[in-house]
LUMVO-743186 format. One record per residue (C-alpha): residue number from 1; residue in one letter; x, y, z. Coordinates in Angstrom, 1 decimal, always signed. Layout:
! residues N
+-----+------+--------+--------+--------+
: pos : code :     c1 :     c2 :     c3 :
+-----+------+--------+--------+--------+
: NUM :    a :      X :      Y :      Z :
...
+-----+------+--------+--------+--------+
! end
This chain:
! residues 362
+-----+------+--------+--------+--------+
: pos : code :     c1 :     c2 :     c3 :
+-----+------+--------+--------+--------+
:   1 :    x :  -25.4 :   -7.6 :  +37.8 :
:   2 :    x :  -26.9 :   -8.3 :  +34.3 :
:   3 :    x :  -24.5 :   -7.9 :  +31.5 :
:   4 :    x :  -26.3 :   -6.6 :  +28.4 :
:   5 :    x :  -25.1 :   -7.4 :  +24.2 :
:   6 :    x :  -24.4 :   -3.8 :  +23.6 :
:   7 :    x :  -21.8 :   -3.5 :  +26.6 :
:   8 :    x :  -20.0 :   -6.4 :  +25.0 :
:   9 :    x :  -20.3 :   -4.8 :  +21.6 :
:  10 :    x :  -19.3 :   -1.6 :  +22.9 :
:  11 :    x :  -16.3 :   -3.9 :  +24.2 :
:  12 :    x :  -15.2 :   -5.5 :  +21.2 :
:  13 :    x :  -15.0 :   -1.8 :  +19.3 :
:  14 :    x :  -12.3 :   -1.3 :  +21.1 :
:  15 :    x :  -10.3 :   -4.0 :  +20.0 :
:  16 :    x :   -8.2 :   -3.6 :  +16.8 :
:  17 :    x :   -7.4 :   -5.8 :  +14.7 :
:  18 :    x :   -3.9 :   -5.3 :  +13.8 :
:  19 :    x :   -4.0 :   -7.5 :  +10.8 :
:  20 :    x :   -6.7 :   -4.7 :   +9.1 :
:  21 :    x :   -6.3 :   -2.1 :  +11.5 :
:  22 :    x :   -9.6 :   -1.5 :  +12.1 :
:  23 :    x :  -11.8 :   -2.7 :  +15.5 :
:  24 :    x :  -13.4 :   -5.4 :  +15.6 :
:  25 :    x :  -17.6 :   -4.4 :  +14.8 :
:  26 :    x :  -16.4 :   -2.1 :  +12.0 :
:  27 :    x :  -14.4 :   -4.9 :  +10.6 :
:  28 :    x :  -17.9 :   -6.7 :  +10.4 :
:  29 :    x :  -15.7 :   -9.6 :  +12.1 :
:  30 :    x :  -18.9 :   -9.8 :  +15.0 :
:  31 :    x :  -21.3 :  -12.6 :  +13.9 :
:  32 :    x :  -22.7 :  -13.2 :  +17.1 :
:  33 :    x :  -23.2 :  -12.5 :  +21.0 :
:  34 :    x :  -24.5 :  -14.7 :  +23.3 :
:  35 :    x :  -25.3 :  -13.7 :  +27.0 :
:  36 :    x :  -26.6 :  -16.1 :  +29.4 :
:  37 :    x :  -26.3 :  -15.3 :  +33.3 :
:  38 :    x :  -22.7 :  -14.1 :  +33.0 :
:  39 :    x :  -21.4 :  -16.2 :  +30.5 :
:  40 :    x :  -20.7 :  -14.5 :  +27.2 :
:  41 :    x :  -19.7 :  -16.2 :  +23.7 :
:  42 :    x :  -18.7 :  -14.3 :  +20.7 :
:  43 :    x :  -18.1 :  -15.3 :  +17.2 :
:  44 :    x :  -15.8 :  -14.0 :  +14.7 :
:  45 :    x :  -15.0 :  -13.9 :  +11.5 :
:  46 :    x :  -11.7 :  -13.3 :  +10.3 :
:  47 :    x :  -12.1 :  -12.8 :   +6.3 :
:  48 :    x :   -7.7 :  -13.5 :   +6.0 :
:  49 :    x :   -5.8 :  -16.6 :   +6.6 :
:  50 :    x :   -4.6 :  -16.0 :  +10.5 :
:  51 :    x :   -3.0 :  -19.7 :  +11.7 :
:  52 :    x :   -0.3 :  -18.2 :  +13.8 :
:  53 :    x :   -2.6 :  -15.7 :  +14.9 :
:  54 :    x :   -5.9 :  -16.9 :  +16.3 :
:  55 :    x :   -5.1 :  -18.4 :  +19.3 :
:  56 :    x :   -3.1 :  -15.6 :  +21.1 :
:  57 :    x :   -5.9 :  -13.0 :  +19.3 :
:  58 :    x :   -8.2 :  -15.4 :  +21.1 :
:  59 :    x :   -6.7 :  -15.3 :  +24.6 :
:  60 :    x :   -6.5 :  -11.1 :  +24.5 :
:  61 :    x :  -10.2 :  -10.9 :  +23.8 :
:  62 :    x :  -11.4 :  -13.5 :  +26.5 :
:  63 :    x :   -9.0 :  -11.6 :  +29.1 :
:  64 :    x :  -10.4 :   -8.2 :  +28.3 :
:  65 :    x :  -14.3 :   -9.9 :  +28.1 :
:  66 :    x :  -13.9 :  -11.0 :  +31.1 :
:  67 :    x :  -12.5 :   -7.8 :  +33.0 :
:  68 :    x :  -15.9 :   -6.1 :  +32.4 :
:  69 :    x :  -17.9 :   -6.0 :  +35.2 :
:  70 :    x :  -20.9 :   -8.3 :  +35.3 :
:  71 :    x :  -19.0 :  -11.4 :  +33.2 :
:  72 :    x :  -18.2 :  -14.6 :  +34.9 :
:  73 :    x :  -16.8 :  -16.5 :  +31.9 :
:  74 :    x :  -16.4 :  -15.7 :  +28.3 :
:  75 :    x :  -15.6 :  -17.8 :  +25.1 :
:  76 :    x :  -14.6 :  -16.5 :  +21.9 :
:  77 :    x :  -14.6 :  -18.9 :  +18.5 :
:  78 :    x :  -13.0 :  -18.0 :  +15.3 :
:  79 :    x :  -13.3 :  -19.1 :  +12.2 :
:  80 :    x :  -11.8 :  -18.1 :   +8.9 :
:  81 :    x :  -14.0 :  -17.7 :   +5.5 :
:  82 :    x :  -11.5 :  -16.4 :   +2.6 :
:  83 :    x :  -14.3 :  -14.7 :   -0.3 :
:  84 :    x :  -13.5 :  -13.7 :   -3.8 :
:  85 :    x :  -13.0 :  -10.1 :   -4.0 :
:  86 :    x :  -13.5 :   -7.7 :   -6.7 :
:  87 :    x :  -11.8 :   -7.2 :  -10.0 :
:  88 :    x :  -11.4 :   -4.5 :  -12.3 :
:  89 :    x :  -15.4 :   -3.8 :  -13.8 :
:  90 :    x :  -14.7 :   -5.0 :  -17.6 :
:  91 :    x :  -13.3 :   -7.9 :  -16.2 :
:  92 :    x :  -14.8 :  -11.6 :  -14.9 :
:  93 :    x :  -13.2 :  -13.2 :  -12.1 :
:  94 :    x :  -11.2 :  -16.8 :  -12.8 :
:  95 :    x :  -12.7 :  -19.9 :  -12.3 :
:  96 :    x :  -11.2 :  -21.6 :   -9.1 :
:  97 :    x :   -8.9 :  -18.8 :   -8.2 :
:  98 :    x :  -10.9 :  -16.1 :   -5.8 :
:  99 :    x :   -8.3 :  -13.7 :   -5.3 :
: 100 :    x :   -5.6 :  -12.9 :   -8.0 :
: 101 :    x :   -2.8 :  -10.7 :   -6.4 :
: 102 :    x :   +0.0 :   -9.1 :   -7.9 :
: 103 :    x :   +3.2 :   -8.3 :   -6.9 :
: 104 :    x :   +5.2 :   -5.7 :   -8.3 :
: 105 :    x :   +8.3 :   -3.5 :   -8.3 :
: 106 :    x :   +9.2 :   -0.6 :  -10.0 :
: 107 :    x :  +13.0 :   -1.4 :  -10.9 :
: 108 :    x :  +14.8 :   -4.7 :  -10.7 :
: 109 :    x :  +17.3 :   -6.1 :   -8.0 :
: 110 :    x :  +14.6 :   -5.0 :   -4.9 :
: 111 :    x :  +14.2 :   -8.6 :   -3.6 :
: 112 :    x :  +10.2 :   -8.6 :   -5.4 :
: 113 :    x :  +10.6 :  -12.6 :   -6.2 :
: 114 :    x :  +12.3 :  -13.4 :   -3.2 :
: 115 :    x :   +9.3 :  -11.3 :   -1.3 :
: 116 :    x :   +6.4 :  -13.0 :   -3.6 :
: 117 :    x :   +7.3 :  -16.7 :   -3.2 :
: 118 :    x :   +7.7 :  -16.1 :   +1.2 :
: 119 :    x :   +4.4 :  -14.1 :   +0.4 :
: 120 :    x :   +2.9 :  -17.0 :   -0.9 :
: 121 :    x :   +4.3 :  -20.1 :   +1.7 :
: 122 :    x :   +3.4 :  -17.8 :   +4.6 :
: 123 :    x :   -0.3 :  -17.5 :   +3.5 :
: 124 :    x :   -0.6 :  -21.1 :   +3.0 :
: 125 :    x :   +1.3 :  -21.6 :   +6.3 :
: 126 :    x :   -1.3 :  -19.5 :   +7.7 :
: 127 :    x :   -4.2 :  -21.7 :   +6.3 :
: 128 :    x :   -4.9 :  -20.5 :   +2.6 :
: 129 :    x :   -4.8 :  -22.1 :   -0.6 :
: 130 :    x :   -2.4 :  -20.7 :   -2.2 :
: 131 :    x :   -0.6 :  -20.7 :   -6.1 :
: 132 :    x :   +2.3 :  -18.6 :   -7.5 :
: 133 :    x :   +2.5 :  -17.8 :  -11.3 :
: 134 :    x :   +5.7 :  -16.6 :  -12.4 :
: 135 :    x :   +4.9 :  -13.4 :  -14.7 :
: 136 :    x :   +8.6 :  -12.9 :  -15.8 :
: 137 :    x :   +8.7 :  -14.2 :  -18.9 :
: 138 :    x :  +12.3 :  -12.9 :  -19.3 :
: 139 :    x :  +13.5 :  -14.0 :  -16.5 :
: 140 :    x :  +12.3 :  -16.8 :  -14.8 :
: 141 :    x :  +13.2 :  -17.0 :  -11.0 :
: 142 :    x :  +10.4 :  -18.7 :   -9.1 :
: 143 :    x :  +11.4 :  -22.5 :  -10.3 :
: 144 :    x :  +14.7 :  -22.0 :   -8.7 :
: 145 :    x :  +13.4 :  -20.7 :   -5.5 :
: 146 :    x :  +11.2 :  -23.4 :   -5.1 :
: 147 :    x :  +13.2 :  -26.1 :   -6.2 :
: 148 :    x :  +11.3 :  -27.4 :   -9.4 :
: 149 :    x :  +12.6 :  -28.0 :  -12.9 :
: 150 :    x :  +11.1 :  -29.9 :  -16.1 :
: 151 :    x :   +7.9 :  -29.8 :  -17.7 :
: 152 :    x :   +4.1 :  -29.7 :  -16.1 :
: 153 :    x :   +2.0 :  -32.6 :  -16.6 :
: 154 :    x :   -1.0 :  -32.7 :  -19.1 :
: 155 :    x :   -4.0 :  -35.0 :  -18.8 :
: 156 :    x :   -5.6 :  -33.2 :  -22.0 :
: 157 :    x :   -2.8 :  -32.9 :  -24.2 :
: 158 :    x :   -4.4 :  -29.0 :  -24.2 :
: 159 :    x :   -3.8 :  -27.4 :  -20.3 :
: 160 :    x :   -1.2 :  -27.7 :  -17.7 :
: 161 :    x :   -1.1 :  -29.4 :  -14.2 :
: 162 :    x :   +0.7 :  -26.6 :  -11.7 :
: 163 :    x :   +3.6 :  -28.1 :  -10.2 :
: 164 :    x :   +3.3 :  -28.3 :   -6.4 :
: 165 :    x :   +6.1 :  -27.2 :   -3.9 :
: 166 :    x :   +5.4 :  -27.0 :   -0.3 :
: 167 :    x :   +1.8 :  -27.1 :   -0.7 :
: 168 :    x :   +1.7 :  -24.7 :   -3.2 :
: 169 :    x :   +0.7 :  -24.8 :   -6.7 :
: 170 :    x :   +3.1 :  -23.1 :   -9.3 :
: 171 :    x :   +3.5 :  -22.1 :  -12.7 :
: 172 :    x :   +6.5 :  -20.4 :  -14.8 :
: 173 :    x :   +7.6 :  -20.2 :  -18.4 :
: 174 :    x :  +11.0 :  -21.5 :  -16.8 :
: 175 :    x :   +9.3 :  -25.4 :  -16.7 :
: 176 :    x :   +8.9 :  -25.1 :  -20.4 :
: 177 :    x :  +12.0 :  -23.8 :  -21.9 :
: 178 :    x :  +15.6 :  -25.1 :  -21.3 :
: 179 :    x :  +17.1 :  -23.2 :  -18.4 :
: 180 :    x :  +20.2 :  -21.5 :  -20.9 :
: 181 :    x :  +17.7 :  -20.4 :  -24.0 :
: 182 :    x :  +17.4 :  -16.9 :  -24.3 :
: 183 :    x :  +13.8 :  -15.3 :  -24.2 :
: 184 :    x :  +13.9 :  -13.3 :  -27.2 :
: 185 :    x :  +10.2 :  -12.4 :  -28.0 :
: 186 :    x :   +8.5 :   -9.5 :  -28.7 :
: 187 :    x :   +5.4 :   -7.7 :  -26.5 :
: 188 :    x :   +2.8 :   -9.5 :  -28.1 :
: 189 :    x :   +4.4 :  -13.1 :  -27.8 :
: 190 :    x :   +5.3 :  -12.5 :  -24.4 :
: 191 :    x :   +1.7 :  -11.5 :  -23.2 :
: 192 :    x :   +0.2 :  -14.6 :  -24.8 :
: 193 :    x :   +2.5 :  -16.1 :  -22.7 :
: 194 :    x :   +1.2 :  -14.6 :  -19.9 :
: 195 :    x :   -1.8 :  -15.4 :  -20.5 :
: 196 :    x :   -1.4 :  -19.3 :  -21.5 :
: 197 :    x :   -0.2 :  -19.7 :  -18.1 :
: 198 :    x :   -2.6 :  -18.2 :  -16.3 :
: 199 :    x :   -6.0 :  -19.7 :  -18.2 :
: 200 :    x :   -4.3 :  -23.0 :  -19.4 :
: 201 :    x :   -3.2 :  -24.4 :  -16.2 :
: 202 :    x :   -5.6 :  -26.4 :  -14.4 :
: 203 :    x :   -5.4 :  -24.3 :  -10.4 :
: 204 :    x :   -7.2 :  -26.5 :   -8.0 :
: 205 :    x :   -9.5 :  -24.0 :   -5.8 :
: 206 :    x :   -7.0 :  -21.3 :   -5.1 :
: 207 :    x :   -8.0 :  -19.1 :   -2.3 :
: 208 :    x :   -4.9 :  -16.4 :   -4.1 :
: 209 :    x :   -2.8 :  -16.6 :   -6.9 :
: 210 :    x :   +0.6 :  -14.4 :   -6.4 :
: 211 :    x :   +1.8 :  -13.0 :   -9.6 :
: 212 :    x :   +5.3 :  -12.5 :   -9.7 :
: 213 :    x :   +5.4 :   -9.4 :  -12.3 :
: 214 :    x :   +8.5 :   -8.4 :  -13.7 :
: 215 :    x :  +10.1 :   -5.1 :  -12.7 :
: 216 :    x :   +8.9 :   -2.3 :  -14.7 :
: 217 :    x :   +5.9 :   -0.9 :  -15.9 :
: 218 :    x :   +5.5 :   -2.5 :  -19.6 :
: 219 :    x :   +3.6 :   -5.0 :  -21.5 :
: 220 :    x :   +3.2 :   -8.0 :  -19.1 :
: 221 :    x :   +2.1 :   -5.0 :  -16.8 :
: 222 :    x :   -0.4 :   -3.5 :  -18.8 :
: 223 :    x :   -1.4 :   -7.0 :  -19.8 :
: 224 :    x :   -2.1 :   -8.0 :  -16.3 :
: 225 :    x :   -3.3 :   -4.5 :  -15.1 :
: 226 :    x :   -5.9 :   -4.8 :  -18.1 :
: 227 :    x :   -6.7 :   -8.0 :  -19.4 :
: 228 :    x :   -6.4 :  -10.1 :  -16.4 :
: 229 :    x :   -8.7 :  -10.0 :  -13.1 :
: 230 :    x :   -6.7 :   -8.5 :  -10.0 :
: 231 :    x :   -7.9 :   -8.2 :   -6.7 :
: 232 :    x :   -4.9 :   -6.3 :   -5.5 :
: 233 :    x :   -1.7 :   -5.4 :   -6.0 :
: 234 :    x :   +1.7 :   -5.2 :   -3.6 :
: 235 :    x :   +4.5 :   -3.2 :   -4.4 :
: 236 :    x :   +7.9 :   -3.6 :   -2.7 :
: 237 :    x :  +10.9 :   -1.9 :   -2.6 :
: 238 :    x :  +13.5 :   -0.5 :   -0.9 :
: 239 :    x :  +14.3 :   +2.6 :   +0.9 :
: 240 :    x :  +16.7 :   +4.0 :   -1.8 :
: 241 :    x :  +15.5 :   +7.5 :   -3.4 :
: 242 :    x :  +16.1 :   +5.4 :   -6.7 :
: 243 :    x :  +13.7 :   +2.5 :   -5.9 :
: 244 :    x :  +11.3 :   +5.2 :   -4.5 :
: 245 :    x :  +10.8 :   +6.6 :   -7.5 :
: 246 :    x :  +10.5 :   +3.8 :   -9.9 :
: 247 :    x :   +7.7 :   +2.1 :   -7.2 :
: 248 :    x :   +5.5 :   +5.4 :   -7.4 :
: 249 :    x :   +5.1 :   +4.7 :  -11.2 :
: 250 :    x :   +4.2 :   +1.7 :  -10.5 :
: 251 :    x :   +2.0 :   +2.4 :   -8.0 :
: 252 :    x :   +0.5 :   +5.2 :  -10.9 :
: 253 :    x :   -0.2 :   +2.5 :  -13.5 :
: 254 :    x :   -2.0 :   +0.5 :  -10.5 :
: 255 :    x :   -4.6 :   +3.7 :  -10.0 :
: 256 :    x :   -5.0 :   +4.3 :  -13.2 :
: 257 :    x :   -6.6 :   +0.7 :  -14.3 :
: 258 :    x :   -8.3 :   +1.0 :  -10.7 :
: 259 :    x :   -6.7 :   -1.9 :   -9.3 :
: 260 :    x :   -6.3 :   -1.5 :   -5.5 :
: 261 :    x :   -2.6 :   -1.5 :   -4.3 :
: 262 :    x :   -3.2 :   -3.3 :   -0.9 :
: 263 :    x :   -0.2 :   -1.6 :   +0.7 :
: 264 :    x :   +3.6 :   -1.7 :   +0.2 :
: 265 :    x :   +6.7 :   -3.6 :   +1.7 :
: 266 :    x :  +10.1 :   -2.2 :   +2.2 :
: 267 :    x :  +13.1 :   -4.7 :   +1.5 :
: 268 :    x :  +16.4 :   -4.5 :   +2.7 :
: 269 :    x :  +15.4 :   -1.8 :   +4.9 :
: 270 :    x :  +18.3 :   -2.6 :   +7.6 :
: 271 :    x :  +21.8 :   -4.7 :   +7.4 :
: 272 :    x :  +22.3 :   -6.6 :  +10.4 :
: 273 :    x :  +26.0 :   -7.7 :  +10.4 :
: 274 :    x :  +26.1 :  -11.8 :  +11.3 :
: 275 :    x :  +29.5 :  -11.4 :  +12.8 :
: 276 :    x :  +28.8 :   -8.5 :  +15.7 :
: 277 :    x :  +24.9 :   -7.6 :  +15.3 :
: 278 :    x :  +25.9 :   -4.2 :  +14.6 :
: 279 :    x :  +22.9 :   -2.6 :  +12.2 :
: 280 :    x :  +23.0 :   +0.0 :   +9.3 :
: 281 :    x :  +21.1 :   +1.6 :   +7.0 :
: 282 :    x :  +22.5 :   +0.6 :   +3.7 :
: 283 :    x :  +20.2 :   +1.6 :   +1.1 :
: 284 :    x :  +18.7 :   +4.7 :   +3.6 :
: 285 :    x :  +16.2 :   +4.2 :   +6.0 :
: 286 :    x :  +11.9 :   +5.5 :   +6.3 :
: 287 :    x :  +11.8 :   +5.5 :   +2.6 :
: 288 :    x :   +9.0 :   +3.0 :   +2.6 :
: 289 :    x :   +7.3 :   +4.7 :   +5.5 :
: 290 :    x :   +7.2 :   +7.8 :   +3.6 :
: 291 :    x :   +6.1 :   +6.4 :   +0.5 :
: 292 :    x :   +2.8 :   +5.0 :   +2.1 :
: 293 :    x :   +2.1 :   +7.9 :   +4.2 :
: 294 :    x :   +2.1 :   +9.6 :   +0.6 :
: 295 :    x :   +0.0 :   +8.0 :   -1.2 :
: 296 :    x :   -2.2 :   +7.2 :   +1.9 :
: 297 :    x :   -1.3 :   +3.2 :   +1.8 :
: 298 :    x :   -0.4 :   +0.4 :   +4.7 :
: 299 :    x :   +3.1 :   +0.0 :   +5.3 :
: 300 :    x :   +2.8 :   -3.6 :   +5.1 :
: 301 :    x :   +6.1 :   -4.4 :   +6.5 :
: 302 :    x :   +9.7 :   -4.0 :   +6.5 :
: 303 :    x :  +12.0 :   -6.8 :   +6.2 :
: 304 :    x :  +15.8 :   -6.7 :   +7.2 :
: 305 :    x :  +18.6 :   -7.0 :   +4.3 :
: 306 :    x :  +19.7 :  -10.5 :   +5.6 :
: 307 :    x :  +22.5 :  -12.9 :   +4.0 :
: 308 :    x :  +20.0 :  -16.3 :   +5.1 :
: 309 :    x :  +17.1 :  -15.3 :   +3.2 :
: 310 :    x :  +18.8 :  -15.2 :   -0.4 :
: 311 :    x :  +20.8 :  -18.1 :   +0.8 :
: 312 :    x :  +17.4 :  -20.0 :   +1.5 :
: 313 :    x :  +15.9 :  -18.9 :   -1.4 :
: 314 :    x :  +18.7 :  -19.9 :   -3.6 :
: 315 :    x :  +19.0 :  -23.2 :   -2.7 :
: 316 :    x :  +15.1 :  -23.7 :   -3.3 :
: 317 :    x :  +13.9 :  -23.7 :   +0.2 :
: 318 :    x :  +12.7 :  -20.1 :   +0.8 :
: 319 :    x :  +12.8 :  -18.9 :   +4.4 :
: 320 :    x :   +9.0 :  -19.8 :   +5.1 :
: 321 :    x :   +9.9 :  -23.5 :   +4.6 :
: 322 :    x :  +13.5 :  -23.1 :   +5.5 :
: 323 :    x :  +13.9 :  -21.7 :   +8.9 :
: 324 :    x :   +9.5 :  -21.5 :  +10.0 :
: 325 :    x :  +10.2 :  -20.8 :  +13.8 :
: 326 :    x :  +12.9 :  -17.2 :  +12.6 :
: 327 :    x :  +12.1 :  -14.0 :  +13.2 :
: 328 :    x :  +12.5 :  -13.6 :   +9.2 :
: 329 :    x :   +9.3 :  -16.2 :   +9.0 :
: 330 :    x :   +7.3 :  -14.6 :  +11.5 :
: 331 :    x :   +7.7 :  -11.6 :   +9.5 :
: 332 :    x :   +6.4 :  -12.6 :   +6.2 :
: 333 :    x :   +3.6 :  -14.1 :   +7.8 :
: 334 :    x :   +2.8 :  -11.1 :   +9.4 :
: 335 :    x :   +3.1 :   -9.2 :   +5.8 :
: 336 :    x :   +0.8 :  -11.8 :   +4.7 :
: 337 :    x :   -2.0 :  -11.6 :   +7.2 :
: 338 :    x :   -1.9 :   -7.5 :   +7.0 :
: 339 :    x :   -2.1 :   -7.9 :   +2.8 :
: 340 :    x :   -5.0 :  -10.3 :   +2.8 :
: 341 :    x :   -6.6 :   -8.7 :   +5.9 :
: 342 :    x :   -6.6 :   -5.8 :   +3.8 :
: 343 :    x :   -7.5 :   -7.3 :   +0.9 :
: 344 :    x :  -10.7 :   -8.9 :   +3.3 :
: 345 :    x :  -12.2 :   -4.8 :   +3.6 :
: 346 :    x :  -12.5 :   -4.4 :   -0.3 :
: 347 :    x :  -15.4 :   -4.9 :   -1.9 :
: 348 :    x :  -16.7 :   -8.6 :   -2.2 :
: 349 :    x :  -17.5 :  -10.3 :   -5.8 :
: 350 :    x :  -21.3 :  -10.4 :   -6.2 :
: 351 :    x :  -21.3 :  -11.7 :   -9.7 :
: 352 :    x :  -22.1 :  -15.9 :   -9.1 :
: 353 :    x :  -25.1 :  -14.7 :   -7.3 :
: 354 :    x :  -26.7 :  -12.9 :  -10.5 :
: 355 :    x :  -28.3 :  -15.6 :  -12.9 :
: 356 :    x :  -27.5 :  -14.6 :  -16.4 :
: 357 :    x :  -30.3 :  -13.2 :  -18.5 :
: 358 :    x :  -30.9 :  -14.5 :  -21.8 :
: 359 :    x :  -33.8 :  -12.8 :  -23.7 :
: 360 :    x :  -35.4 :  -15.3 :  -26.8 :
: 361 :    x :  -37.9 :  -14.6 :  -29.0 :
: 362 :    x :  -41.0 :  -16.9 :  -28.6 :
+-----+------+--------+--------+--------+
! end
């Protein structure tokens, strides 16, 4: 029996990609089918860093090639191509950083840093190139997370060197001020700050930068929301009514400067007591669940209110890096896939193909 492209196509829409959530042809992940006497080969592309992923993702589709009638063999290659996405339209995208992506909460104490530096560890752990910039000018967290202290390097005397931890790059007013001064600044100093880090430190080909933001919706907000190119944005918090309602404004000032929020993660969504494994609902439960079905987002993920990860994290080896085989890990990297896989749907930047126009009088 002769096995025709279109029954293979027709295949392959059925398959869903559960890092977009969306099959496989409309994903545009279908570069090519081959069909030769039987033997099938398809290539994909996966527009997300997927290490943990492929090769299981890989099997699946070979197994269910091969159940259709007609097919004596089938081979599937992947291969991952991570493009700069679209930013706000006043806005130019950075050079060597494709994808800027922030991360935000509406109220403090939700677990936001401790979510944006796993964030970042599992996408380079699934293949990216990856930096963090800490946009808490107030109160600097990432440098202890990841174990850093003292001052960037300069080649220039004029821009920065990101300091590197675990294979990512990083920046944060915390490597330029002692750790005990107080930041006592004013809205204007502070968003110069913001953005000296991001344009005067020298990011080496970043396929995302994760910006830390601080809780809140106020200047360094506005600043990045206005001023800086984003992507996307990720807003996390827990299922508490409280933390509910401070994420939706946040999730407002996002819509209104048309910056796509990519989806939402719920922290501390269950307590699993270490001693008998017995699990409760501490800060409520569905909150997160609700709050995307609301507003018509991805529930990213929900990640478990667990005494390891702030432990990890507070020693400077975040759970990623600290413990990459636990559940915990496999989590963030599946938050990570599912926030870049989304992010791989939007709309692609088109503006290094356009030659500038310059119009002289002769």
């Amino acid at each position: 029996m002769m096995i025709e492209k279109n029954e293979i196509e027709n295949s392959l829409k059925t398959i869903i990609d559960p890092n977009v959530n969306t099959d496989l042809v409309t994903a545009g992940s279908v570069k090519a089918i081959a069909v030769d006497n039987g033997k099938v080969i398809v290539d994909l592309e996966l527009g997300y860093p997927a290490k943990s992923f492929i090769e299981g993702f890989k099997e699946q589709l070979v197994t269910q090639l091969e159940s259709i009638e007609g097919v004596v063999a089938a081979k599937v290659n992947i291969k991952v191509n991570i493009v700069a996405h679209g930013v706000q339209k006043s806005l130019q995208p950075i050079k060597n950083i494709k994808n800027i992506v922030a991360v935000a909460s509406g109220k403090g104490g939700v677990g936001k840093s401790t979510t944006s530096v796993n964030l970042a560890l599992a996408l380079a752990a699934e293949g990216a190139r990856v930096g963090i910039l800490d946009a808490d000018i107030y109160g600097p967290s990432i440098p202890t997370m990841l174990g850093l202290s003292g001052f960037p390097e300069s080649q220039d005397n004029k821009t920065m060197m990101p300091k590197i931890s675990y294979g990512i790059q990083t920046i944060s007013i915390g490597y330029l001020i002692d750790p005990d001064q107080p930041m006592i600044w004013r809205g204007p100093m502070v968003t110069n700050a913001l953005q000296q880090l991001l344009n005067d430190t020298n990011w080496d080909n970043l396929d995302y930068l994760i910006v830390d933001l601080p809780p809140g919706t106020g200047d360094i907000q506005l600043t990045l929301a206005q001023q800086i190119p984003v992507s996307g944005a990720v807003i996390v918090t827990t299922p508490q009514d409280i933390a509910l309602i401070d994420a939706q404004r946040g999730l407002g000032m996002f819509n209104k400067v048309n910056v796509p929020v990519l989806g939402i993660v719920e922290n501390m969504s269950m307590h699993i007591c270490s001693e008998c494994g017995h699990e409760e609902a501490i800060f409520g439960a569905g909150g997160g669940a609700e709050m995307a079905e609301k507003n018509e987002l991805a529930l990213l993920g929900s990640l478990p209110l667990d005494k390891s990860i702030r432990e990890f994290a507070d020693c400077g080896r975040p759970t990623v890096v600290a413990a990459p085989e636990s559940r915990a890990a496999d989590m963030y990297k599946d938050i990570a896939r599912k926030m870049a896989g989304k992010l791989a749907l939007k709309s692609k930047d088109f503006s290094s193909r356009f030659p500038n126009i310059v119009i002289e009088n002769s």
